[in-house]
N, C-alpha and C positions, 0 to 999 in steps of 0.2 A: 646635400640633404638626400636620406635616399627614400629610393621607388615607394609611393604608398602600400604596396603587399610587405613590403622587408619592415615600414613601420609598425603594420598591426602582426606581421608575424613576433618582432620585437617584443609586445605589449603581450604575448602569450595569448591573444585571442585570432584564432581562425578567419582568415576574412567572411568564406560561405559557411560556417561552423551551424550544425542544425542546432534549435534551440534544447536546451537539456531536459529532459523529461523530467517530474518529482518520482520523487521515491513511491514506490510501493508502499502505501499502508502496513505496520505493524500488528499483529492480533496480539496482545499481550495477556485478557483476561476474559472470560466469561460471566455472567452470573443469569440465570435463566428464574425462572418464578413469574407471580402477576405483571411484574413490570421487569424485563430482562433489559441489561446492557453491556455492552462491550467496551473493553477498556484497549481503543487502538493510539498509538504513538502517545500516551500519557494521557489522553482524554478520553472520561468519561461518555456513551453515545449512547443512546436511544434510537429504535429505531425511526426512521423519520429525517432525523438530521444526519446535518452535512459536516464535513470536516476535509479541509483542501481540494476541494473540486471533487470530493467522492460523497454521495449519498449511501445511507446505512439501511437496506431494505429489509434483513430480518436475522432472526439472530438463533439457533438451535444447539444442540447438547454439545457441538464439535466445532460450529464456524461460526462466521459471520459474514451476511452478503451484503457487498458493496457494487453501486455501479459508478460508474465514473462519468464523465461529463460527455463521452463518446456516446455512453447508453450500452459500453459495456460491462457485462458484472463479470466482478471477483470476490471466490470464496475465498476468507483468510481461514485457514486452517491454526486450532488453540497448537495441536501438535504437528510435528513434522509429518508427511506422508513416505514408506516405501514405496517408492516407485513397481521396482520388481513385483512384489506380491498386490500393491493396492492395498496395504496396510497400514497402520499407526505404527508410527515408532515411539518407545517408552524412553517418557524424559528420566534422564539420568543425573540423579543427585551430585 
């Protein structure tokens, strides 16, 4: 029988392997007006609620801010950002 590391190396899992983070939230749609919401990884949200351990704190013409269970926020940005300039890039048909 061999050594229990050559076992769980065998089984494709790491023995001290850090747990795997989730994904980063998706920003797929906006809609703004009296009641705005944003359309992240196929659900529907309001601000207020939750979806995977991220809270949805507010919602504007370009992002949506989320924070996560740290109490860090993240803007998802509707469009890519240029880095270089600090601009939008124009989505392409």
């Amino acid at each position: 029988m061999p050594p229990p590391a050559w076992r769980t190396a065998a089984s494709g899992v790491a023995p001290d392997a850090p747990a795997a983070q989730p994904a980063r939230p998706q920003l797929q749609g906006l809609r703004l007006g009296p009641r705005p919401s944003a359309l992240i990884d196929g659900h529907v949200l309001l601000p207020g609620q939750r979806l995977n351990g991220y809270l949805l704190l507010r919602i504007d013409a370009e992002a949506a801010v989320l924070r996560d269970a740290e109490g860090r926020q993240h803007r998802l940005l509707l469009l890519p950002q240029d880095d270089k300039n600090n601009t939008r890039k124009e989505a392409r048909p």
